[in-house]
C-alpha atoms as one frame of an Amber mdcrd trajectory, in Angstrom:
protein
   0.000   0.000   0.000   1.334   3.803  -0.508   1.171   4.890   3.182   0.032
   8.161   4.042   0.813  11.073   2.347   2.532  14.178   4.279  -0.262  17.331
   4.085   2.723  19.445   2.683   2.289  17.069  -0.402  -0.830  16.751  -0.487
  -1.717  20.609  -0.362   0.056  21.232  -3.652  -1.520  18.810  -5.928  -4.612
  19.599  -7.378  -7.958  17.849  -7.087 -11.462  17.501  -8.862 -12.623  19.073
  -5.342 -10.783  22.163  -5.532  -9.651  22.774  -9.170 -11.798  25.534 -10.749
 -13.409  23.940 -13.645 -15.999  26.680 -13.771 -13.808  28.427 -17.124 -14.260
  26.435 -20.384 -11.911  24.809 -21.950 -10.463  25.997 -25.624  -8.174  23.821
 -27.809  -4.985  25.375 -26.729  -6.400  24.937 -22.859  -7.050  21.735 -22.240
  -6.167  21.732 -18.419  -4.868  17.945 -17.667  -6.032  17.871 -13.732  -3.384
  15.030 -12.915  -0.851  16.842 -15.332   1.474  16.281 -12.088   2.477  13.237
 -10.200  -0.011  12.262  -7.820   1.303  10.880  -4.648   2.216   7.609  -6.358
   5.006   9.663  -7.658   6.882   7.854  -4.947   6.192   4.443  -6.216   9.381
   3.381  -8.431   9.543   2.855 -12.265   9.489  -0.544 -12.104   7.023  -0.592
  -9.385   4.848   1.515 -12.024   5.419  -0.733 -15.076   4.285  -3.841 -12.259
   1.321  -1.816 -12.103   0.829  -1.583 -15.788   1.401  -5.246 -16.363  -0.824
  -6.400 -13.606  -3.614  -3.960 -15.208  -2.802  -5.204 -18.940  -3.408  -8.402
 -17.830  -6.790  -8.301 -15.916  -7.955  -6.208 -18.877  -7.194  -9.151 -21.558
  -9.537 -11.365 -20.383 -12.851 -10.156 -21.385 -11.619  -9.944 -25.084  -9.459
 -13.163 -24.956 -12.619 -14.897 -23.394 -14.681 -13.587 -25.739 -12.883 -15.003
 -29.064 -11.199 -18.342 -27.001 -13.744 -20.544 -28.520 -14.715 -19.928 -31.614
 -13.083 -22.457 -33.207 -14.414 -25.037 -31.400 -18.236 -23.448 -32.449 -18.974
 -26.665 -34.170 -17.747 -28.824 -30.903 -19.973 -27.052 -28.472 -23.267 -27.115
 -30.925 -22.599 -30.621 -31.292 -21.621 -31.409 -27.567 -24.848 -29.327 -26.226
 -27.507 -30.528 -28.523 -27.368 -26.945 -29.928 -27.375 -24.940 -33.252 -24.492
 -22.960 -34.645 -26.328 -19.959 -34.276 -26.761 -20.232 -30.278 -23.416 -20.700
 -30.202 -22.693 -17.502 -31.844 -25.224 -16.121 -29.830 -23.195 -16.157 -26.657
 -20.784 -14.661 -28.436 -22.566 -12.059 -29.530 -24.376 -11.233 -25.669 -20.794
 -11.696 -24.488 -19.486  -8.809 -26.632 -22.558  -6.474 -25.622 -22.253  -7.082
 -21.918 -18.549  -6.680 -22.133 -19.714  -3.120 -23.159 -22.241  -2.284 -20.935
 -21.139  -3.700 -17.551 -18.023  -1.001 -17.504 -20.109   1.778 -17.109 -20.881
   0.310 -13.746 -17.449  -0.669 -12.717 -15.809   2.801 -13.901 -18.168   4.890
 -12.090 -17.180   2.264  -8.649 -13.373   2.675  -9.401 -13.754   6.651  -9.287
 -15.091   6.392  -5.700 -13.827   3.311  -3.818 -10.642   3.065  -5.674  -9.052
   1.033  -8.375  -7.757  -1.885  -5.885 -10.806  -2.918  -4.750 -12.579  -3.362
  -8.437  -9.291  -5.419 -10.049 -10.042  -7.745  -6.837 -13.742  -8.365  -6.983
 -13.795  -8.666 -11.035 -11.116 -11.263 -10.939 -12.734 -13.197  -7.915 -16.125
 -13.046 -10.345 -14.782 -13.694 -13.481 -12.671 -17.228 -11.750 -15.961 -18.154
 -10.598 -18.057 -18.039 -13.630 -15.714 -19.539 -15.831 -15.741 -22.638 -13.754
 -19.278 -22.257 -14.262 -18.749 -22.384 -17.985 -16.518 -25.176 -17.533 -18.989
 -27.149 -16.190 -22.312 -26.084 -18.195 -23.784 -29.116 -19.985 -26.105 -27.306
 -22.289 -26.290 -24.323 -23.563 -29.350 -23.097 -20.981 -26.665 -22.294 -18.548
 -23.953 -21.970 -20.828 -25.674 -18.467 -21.796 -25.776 -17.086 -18.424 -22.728
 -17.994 -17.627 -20.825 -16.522 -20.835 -22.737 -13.250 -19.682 -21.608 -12.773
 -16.140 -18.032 -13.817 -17.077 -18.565 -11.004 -19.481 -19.360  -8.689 -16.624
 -16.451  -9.513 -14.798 -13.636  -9.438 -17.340 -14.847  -5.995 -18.363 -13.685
  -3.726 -15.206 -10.088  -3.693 -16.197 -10.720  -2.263 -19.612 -12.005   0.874
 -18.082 -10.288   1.050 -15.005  -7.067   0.248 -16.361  -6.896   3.215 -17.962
  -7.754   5.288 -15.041  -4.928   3.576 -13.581  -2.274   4.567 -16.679  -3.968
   7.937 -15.884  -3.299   7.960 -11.979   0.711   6.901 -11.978   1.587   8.469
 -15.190   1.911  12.087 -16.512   0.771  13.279 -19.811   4.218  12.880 -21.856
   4.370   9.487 -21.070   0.845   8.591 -21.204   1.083   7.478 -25.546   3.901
   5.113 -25.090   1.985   3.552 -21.217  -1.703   3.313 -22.847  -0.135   1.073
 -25.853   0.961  -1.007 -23.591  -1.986  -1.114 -21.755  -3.794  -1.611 -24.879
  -1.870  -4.605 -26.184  -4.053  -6.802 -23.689  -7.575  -5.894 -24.632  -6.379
  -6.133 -28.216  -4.263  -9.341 -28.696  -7.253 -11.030 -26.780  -9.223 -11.314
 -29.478  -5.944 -12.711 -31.648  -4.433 -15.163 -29.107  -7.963 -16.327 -27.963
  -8.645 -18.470 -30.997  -5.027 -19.764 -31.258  -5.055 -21.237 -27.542  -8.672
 -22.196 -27.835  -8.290 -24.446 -31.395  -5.114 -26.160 -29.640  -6.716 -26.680
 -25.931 -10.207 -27.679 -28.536  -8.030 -30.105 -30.620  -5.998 -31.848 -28.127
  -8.499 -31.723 -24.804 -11.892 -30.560 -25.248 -14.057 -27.527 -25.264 -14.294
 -27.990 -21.264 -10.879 -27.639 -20.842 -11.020 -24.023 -22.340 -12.719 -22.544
 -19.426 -10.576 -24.190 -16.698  -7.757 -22.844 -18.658  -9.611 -19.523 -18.378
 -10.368 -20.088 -14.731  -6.598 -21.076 -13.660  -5.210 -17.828 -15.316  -7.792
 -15.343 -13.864  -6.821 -17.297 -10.238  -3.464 -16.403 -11.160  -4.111 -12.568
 -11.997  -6.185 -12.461  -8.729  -3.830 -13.813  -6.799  -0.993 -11.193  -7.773
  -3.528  -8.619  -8.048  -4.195  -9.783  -3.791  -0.586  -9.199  -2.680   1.135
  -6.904  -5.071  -1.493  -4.389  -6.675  -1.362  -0.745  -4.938  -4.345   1.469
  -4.477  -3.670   4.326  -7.188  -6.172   6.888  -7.252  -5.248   9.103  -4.821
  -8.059   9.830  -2.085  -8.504  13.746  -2.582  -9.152  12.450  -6.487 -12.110
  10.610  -5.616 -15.609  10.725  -6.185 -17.583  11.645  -2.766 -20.762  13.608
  -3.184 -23.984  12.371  -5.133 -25.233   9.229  -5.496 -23.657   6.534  -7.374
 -25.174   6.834 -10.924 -24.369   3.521 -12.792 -25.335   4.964 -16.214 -22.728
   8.174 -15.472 -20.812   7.622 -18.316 -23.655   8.160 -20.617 -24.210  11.499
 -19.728 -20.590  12.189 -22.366 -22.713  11.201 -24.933 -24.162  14.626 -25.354
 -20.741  16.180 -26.615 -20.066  15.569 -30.106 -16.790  15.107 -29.891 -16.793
  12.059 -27.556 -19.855  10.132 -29.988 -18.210  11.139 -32.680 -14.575  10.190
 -31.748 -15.697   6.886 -30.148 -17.617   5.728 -33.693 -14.142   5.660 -35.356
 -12.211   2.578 -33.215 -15.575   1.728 -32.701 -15.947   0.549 -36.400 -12.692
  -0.897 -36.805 -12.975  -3.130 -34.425 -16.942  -4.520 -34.753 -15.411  -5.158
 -38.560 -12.879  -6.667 -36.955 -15.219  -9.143 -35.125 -16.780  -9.834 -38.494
 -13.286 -11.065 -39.800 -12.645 -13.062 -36.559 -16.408 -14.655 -36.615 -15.875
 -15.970 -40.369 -12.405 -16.879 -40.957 -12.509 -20.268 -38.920 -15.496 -21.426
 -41.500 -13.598 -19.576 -44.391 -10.073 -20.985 -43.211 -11.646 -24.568 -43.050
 -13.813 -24.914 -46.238 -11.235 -22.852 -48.650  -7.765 -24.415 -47.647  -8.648
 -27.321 -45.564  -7.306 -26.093 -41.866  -7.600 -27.748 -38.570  -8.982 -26.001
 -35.382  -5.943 -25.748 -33.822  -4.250 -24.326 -37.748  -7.074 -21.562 -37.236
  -6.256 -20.305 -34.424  -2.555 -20.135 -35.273  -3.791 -18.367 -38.392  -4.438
 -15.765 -35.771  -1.075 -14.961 -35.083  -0.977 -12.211 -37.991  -3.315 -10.338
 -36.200  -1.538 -10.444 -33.435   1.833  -9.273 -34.836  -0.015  -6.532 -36.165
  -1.351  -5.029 -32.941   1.933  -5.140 -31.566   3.142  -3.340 -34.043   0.197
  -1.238 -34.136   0.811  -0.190 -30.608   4.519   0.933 -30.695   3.880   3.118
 -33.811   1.032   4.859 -31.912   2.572   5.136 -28.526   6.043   6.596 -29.771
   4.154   9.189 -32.079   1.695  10.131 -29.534   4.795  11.115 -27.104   6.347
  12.694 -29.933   3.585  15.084 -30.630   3.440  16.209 -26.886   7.091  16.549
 -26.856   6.701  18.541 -30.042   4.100  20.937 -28.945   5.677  21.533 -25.822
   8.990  22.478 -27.908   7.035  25.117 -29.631   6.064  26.812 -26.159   2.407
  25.650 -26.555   0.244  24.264 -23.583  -0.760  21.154 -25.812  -4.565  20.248
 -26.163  -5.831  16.674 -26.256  -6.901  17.298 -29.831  -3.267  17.125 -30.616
  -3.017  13.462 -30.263  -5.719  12.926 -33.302  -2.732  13.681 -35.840  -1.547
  10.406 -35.307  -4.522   8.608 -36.366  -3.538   9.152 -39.925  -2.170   5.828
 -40.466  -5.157   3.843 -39.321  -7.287   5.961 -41.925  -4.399   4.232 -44.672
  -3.555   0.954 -43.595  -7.381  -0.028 -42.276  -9.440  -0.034 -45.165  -6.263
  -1.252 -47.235  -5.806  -4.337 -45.093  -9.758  -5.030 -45.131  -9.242  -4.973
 -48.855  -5.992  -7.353 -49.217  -7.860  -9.873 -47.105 -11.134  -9.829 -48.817
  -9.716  -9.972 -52.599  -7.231 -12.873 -51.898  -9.853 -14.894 -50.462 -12.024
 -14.037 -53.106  -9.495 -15.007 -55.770  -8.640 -17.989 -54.104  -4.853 -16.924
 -53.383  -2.520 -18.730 -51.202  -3.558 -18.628 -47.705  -0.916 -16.185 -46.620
  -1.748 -13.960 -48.545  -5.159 -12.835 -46.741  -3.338 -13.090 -43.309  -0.831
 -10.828 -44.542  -4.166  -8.361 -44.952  -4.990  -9.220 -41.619  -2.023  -8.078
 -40.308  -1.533  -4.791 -42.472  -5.626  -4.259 -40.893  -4.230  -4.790 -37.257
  -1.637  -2.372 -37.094  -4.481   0.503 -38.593  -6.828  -1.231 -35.704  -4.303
  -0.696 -33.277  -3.467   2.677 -33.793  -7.084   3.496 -33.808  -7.598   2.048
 -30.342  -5.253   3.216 -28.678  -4.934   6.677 -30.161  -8.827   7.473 -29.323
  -8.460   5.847 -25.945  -5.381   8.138 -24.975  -7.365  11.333 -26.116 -10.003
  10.676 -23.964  -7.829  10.267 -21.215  -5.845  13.704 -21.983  -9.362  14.533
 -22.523 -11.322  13.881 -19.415  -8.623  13.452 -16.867 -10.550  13.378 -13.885
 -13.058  11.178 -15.290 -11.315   8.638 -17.415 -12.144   5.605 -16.370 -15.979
   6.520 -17.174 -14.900   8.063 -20.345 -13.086   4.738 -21.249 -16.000   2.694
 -20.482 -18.217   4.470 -22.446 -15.697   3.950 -25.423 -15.868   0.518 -24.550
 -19.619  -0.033 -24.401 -19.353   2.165 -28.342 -17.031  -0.610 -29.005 -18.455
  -3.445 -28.033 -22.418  -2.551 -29.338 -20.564  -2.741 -32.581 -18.873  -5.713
 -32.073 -21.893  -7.181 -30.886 -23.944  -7.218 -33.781 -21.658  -7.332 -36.587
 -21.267 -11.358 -36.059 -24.773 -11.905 -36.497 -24.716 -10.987 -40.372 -21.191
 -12.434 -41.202 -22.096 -15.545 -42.740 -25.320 -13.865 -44.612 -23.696 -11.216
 -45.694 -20.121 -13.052 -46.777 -22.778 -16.001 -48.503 -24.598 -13.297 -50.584
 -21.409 -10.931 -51.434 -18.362 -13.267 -51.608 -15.633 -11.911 -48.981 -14.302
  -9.597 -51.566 -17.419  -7.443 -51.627 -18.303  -7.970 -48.651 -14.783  -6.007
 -47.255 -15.009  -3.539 -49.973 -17.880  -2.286 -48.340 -16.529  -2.725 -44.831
 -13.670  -1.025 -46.377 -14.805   2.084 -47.625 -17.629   2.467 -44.285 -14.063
   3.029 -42.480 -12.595   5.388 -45.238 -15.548   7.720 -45.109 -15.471   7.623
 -41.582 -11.486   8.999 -41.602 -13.495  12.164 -41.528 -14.606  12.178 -38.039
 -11.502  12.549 -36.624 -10.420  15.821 -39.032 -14.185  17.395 -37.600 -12.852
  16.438 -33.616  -9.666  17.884 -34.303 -10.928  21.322 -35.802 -13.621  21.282
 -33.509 -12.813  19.119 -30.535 -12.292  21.934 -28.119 -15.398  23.684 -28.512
 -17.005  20.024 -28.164 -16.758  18.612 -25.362 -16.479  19.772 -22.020 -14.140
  20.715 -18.790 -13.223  17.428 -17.389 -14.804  18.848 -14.360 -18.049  17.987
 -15.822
C-alpha cells in the first residue's frame, strides 16, 4: 500500500474538489487535472510498469474470453444438442455485456478506488468460468458466458484510469499502448489457444484454462497491486449513478470520436467470426491451424501499438517544444495511419480470399488491418484520457460499451452477408464504411475543443 501522504504534499496537488473547472476549456487549454504526479510519484519505475502489467493483464480477459472458442463453435453445438447460431449467440451477448457492464465498474473505481474493483472482477470472473466449464447445455452456458462477461470488463475501463493515476501526460502514448496490447491481442491469441486446448483436450478444458489464469491474476492482483487513485481524487458527493458515463454522450466530440475505433474493431469481429469457417472450407485447416492463423493479427497489434505510442509522445514533446500548452486534440494527428492501412488491409484480405490466393496472402491483410486497428484504439483511448482526466475511467468505459455494441452485432450478419457478397465485396464495403469515416476525426480535431467539455463535468 502507498502509506500516508505528508499534508505538505498533499496541499500542492490539485484535485477535482478544488480545481476551478468553472472556465471552459479551448483547444490550446485543455487543463490535464493530474498533469502532475499524484502521490504515487513515490512508487518506483518498475514498481509503475508492475502496475501496468498487472492492469494489462486483468484487462485481456474479457476480449481473450470472448474469441477463445470460436473455433471449437462446431464442438460445443454438437456437444450441447445446440445450433451454430446459439453458439454464436453467446458470443454475440458476451461482446454487448462486455460493453455495458463497464459503465458500472468505472463509475465504482472513481469512488472506492481502483484496488478494490481489479479484486472483486477477478474473484467473479474465476468463478463463472468454472461455471462455464462445467455447463452441460447451452441453458446455462448463456448465463454464464454473460456474467463472465461482466467480470472481465472492469479492467478495460479502469485500467486506464490507472495509466492515468501513476503516469503524466508525456508518457501517457507510449503507457496506454501497452496497456492496450491486452484488450487487443485477446481477441488474436484467444482463438489460437482455444483451437489447440479444442483439438488436443476438449471444449471444457477451455474454461478451466480460463479459470486457472484469472486465479493467477487475482492472486498477484491480492498481494502486489497498490491502491492508485489518490483519495482527494475521488468521487464523494452524489449518489452513485451507474449509467454516469452516458451522460458524455451529449458532446459531439466524444460520440463522434468513439464511432471511429468503434468501427474498426466490430469489422474486426466480423473477420474473426468468419475466418474459422472460411479458413476450413477454402484451404482445408484444422482447429488448432485456425487459431494459429491468428497470429498475424496479433503481430499486427503489436506493431500497431509501438507506432502509436512513440508518435503520440512525440507530438506532446513537439508541442511543448514550440512553447504551446498542448490540447488533447493534438493526439488525433496520429490517427492518420489507421485511416491508410485499415481499409487497405480489409481490402488485401477480402480480394485474396475471393481469388482464391494462397492462404498467406489474406493473413498478410490481416495483419496490415491490425496495425491501422491498433493505432485506432489506442490513439482514441489516450485522447479521452488527456481529454477527461478526472473522469477517465468513465470516459473509457463508455468507449468501450461504443465498441463493443458494434462488435456485438456485426457477427450476427457475417455468414449472410459473406454467402450473398463473396468476402471480396463484402470487405469492400466494410472497407470504404471506415474510409468515409477517416473524416470524423479531421471534424474532432478542428472542432474538438469547442465540443466537449471541462473534465470537471
Amino acid at each position: 500500500m502507498l502509506g500516508t501522504v505528508k499534508p505538505a504534499l498533499a496541499v500542492s496537488i490539485p484535485s477535482p474538489a478544488t480545481t476551478d473547472y468553472s472556465q471552459p476549456v479551448t483547444p490550446l487549454h485543455a487543463s490535464f487535472v493530474h498533469d502532475q504526479p499524484l502521490p504515487v510519484h513515490i512508487l518506483s519505475t518498475r514498481k509503475k510498469h508492475w502496475i501496468l502489467f498487472l492492469a494489462g493483464m486483468a484487462a485481456l480477459f474479457g476480449p481473450l474470453s470472448s474469441t477463445i472458442y470460436v473455433p471449437a463453435q462446431l464442438d460445443i453445438a454438437t456437444n450441447l444438442g445446440t445450433t451454430l447460431g446459439m453458439v454464436n449467440l453467446t458470443i454475440s451477448l458476451f461482446i454487448l455485456f462486455y460493453g455495458i457492464a463497464p459503465m458500472v465498474w468505472a463509475p465504482l473505481s472513481e469512488r472506492l478506488g481502483r484496488r478494490p474493483i481489479y479484486i472483486a472482477s477477478l474473484v467473479m470472473y474465476v468463478v463463472t468460468s468454472i461455471g462455464c466449464a462445467l455447463s452441460n447445455r447451452i441453458g446455462i452456458l448463456l448465463p454464464m458466458r454473460i456474467l463472465q462477461a461482466c467480470s472481465s470488463s472492469s479492467a478495460s475501463a479502469v485500467g486506464a484510469g490507472s495509466v492515468s493515476d501513476i503516469f503524466p501526460i508525456h508518457e501517457r502514448g507510449r503507457k496506454m499502448g501497452y496497456f492496450l496490447l491486452g484488450p487487443l491481442i485477446g481477441p488474436i491469441i484467444g482463438p489460437m489457444v482455444g483451437g489447440a486446448l479444442n483439438q488436443y483436450c476438449g471444449w471444457h478444458s477451455i474454461f478451466w484454462f480460463l479459470a486457472g489464469l484469472g486465479g493467477a491474476i487475482l492472486l498477484l492482483n491480492i498481494f502486489t497491486m497498490p491502491e492508485t487513485l489518490y483519495p482527494e481524487a475521488r468521487q464523494k458527493t452524489g449518489r452513485f449513478n451507474p449509467i454516469k458515463p452516458l451522460v458524455y454522450f451529449r458532446f459531439p466530440a466524444v460520440t463522434l470520436i468513439m464511432l471511429y475505433p468503434g468501427l474498426a474493431f466490430g469489422f474486426m469481429y466480423l473477420l474473426i467470426t468468419i475466418l474459422p469457417r472460411t479458413f476450413i472450407n477454402q484451404y482445408a485447416f484444422s482447429t488448432s491451424q485456425v487459431g494459429l492463423s491468428y497470429i498475424a493479427s496479433g503481430l499486427g497489434n503489436v506493431l500497431g501499438t509501438v507506432i502509436s505510442g512513440r508518435y503520440l509522445d512525440y507530438l506532446i514533446a513537439r508541442a511543448k517544444a514550440q512553447s504551446k500548452k498542448p490540447a488533447a486534440e493534438v493526439r488525433l494527428i496520429a490517427l492518420w495511419p489507421s485511416a491508410v492501412l485499415t481499409p487497405l488491409g480489409f481490402l488485401m484480405y477480402g480480394w485474396f480470399i475471393e481469388r482464391n490466393f494462397h492462404w498467406s496472402l489474406p493473413l498478410f491483410g490481416s495483419f496490415i488491418m491490425s496495425i491501422g486497428l491498433m493505432v485506432s484504439s489506442t490513439v482514441v483511448s489516450v485522447y479521452l484520457v488527456d481529454a477527461f482526466t478526472a473522469h477517465s475511467a468513465s470516459v473509457v468505459s463508455l468507449a468501450n460499451f461504443v465498441r463493443a455494441a458494434i462488435a456485438a452485432i456485426t457477427p450476427l450478419f457475417a455468414v449472410q452477408m459473406v454467402d450473398g457478397l463473396g468476402n471480396g465485396w463484402t470487405f469492400t464495403i466494410i472497407a470504404l464504411i471506415f474510409l468515409v469515416s477517416s473524416v470524423i476525426p479531421i471534424l474532432v480535431y478542428i472542432y474538438g475543443g469547442r465540443w466537449r467539455p471541462t473534465n470537471k463535468e
